[in-house]
C-alpha positions in Angstrom: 0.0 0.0 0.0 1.6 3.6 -0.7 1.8 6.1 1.9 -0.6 8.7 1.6 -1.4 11.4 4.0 -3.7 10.8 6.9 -6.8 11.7 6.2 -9.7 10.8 9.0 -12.8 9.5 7.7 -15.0 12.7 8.8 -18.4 13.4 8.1 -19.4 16.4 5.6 -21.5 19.0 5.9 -24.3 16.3 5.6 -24.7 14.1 8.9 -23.7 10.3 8.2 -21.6 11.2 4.9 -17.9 10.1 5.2 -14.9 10.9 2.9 -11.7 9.3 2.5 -8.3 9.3 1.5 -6.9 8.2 -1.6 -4.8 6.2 1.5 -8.3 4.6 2.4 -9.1 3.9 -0.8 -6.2 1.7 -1.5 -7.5 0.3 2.0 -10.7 -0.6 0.7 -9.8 -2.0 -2.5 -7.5 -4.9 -1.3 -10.2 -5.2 1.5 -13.1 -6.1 -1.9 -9.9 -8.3 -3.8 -9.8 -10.3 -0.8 -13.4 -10.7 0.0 -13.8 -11.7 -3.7 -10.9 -14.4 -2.7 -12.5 -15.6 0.6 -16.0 -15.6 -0.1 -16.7 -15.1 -3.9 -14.8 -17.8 -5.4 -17.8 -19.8 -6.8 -19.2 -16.6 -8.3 -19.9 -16.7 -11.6 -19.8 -12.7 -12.0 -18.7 -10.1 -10.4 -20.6 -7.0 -10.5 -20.0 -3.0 -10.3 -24.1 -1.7 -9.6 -25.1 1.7 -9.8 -26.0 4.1 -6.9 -29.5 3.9 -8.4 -32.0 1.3 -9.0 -35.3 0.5 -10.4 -38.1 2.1 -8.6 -40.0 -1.2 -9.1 -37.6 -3.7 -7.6 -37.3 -2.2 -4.8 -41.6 -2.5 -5.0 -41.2 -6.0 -5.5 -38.6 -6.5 -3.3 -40.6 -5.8 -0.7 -38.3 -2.8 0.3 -40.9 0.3 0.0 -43.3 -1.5 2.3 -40.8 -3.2 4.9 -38.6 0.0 5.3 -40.0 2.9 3.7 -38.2 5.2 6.3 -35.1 4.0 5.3 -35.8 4.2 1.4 -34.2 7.0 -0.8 -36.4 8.7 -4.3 -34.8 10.1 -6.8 -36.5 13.4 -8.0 -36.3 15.9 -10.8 -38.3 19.2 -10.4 -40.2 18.1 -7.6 -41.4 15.1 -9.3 -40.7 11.2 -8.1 -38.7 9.7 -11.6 -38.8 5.8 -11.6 -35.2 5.7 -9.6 -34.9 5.0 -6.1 -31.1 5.3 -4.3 -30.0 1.9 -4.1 -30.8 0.4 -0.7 -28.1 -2.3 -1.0 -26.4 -4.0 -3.3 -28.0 -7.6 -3.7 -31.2 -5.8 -4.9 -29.2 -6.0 -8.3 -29.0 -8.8 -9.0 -32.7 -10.7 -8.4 -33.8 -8.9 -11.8 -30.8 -10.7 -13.8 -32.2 -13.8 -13.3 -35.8 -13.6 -13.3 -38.0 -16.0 -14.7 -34.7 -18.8 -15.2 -34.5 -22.3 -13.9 -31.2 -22.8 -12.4 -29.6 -25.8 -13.3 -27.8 -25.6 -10.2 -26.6 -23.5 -7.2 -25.9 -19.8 -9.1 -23.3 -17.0 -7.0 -23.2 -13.5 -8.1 -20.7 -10.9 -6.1 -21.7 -7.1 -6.6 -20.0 -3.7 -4.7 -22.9 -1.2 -4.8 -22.9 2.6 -3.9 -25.9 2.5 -1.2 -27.8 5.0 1.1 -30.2 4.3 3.7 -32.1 7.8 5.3 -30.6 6.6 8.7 -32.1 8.9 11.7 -29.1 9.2 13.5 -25.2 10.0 12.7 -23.6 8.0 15.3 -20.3 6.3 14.2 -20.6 4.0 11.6 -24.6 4.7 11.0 -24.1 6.1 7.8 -26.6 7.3 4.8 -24.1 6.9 2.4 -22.1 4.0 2.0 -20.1 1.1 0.0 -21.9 -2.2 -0.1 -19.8 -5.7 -1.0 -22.4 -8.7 -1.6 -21.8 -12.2 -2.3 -25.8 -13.8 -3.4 -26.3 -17.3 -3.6 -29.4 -18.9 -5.4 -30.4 -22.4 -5.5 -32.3 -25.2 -2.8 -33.0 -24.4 0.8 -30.5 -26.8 2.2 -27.6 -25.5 -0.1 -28.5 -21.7 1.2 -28.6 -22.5 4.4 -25.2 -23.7 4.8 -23.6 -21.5 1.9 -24.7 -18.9 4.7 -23.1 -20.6 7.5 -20.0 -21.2 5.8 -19.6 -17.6 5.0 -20.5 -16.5 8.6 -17.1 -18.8 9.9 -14.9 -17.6 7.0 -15.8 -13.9 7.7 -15.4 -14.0 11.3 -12.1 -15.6 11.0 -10.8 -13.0 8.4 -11.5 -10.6 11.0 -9.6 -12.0 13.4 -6.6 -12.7 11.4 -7.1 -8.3 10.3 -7.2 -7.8 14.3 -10.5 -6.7 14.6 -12.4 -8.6 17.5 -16.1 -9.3 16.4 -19.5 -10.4 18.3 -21.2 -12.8 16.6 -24.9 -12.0 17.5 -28.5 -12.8 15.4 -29.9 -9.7 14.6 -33.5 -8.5 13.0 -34.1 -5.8 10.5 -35.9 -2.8 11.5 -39.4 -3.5 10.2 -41.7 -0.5 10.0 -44.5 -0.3 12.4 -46.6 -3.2 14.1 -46.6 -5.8 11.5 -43.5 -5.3 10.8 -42.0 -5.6 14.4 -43.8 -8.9 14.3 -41.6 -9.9 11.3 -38.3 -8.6 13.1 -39.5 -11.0 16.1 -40.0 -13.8 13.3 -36.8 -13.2 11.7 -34.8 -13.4 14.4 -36.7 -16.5 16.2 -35.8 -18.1 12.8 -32.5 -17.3 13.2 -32.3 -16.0 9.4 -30.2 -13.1 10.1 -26.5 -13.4 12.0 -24.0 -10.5 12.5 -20.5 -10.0 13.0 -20.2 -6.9 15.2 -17.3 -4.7 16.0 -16.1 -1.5 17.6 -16.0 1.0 15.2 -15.4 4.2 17.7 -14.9 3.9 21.7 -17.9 2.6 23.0 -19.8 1.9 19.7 -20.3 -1.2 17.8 -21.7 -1.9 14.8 -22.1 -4.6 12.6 -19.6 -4.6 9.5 -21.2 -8.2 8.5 -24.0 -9.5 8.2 -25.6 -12.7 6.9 -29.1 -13.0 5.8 -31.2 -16.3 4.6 -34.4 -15.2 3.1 -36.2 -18.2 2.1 -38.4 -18.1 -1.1 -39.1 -14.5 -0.7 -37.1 -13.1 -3.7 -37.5 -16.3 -5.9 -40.7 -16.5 -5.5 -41.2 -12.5 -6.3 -38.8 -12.8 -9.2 -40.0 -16.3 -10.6 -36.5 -18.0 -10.1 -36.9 -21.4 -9.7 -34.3 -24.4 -9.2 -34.5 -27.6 -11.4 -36.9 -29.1 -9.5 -39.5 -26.2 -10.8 -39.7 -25.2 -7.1 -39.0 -21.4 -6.3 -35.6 -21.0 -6.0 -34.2 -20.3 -2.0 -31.8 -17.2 -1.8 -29.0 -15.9 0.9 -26.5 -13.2 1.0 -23.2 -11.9 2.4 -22.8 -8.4 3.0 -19.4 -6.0 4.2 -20.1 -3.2 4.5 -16.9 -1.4 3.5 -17.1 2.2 5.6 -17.9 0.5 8.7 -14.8 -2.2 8.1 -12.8 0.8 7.4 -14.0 2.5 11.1 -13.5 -0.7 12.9 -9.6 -1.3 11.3 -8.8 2.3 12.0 -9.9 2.0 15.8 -8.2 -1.0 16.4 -4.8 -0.2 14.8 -4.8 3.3 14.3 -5.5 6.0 11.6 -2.2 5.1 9.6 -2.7 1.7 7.2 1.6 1.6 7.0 1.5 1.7 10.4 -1.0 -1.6 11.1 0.7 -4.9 12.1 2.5 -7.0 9.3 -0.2 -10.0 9.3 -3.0 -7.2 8.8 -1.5 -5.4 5.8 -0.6 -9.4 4.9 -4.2 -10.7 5.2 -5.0 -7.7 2.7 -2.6 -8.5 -0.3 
């Protein structure tokens, strides 16, 4: 990594907007090259998605309804165009394979420009933000531990970069009653795991998370696996600001300056 000036990630004028160094940036990049290595391998594409994304996914998706406080439009002159600001990155990649039947077990990787309307700015809760996603689509069974085996890989990549992590289930934050009732679902189904870490002194957040969503998407999309049944989906997500946070506060603000097996475990 070259030595670039030490540039803090800092929020703009806008609350929950970071910038970064071209030092960071280097950062980030190996940090996406190796999470392609450790956790994309089977991928058959890698993808590079837009900040925006079809108003209508998101519809379908299920997004609009479940977390319309979260959800960003895209206007012009006062008027709602068919964009929405993508909400992460695995929304992508549903449409590329609607109404197939997978012969077998498909993986798609894809780094997304995101923003969620978050209500607060603490460290690490951030509106604007760099999504890496690993999606797998095929059976139940083969999800289901495609997810698992990502949640050990990922927390021990963590450990060997030095950055402690709680592994915790989690829940979405569903809008309003019914969707509390689907947070309380979610998480007594265990379908959503994070790994958590310090990001600032006395604040953690998740920089990983792991999500199984049963038939939802390929149902909703008309994916099915060879068997004609609706295809099963899970997904892997980094998120690549919050990684950042957590590296800096455990080694310090200088990347040339981290431990030998960190700056390793990047190359």
């Amino acid at each position: 990594m070259t030595p670039d000036p030490v540039v803090p990630p800092v929020t703009t004028s806008a609350p929950g907007v970071l910038v970064t160094s071209a030092g960071e940036e280097e950062v980030l990049a190996a940090v996406v090259a190796a999470l392609r290595r450790l956790c994309a391998g089977e991928a058959e594409r890698h993808l590079r998605a837009p900040p925006v994304l079809d108003a209508t996914v998101a519809d379908r998706a299920g997004y609009s309804t479940s977390f319309p406080h979260l959800l960003g439009a895209v206007s012009r002159g006062g008027a709602v165009t068919d964009l929405v600001l993508t909400p992460a990155a695995c929304y992508h990649v549903y449409p590329l394979y609607e109404g197939r039947v997978l012969a077998a077990p498909a993986e798609v990787s894809v780094l997304a420009d995101c923003h969620r309307q978050e209500a607060t700015a603490e460290p690490g809760r951030l509106r604007s933000f760099r999504m890496f996603e690993t999606v797998r689509l095929g059976g139940a069974a083969d999800c289901l531990a495609w997810r698992d085996d990502r949640l050990e890989r990922l927390g021990h990549w963590l450990r060997t970069l030095g950055v402690p992590a709680e592994r915790r289930p989690a829940n979405d934050p569903f809008w309003g009653r019914p969707g509390r009732l689907l947070a309380s679902a979610q998480r007594a189904d265990g379908l959503k795991w994070e790994l958590a870490a310090d990001v600032a002194d006395g604040v953690r957040q998740a920089v990983v998370s792991v999500n199984y969503h049963k038939e939802h998407f390929g149902a909703e999309f008309g994916i099915r696996t060879a068997d004609r049944e609706p295809a099963h989906t899970a997904c892997l997500g980094v998120g690549l600001e919050r990684l950042l946070l957590a590296l800096r506060h455990a080694h310090g603000p200088a990347p040339e300056g981290w431990p030998a097996r960190v700056r390793d475990a990047l190359c």
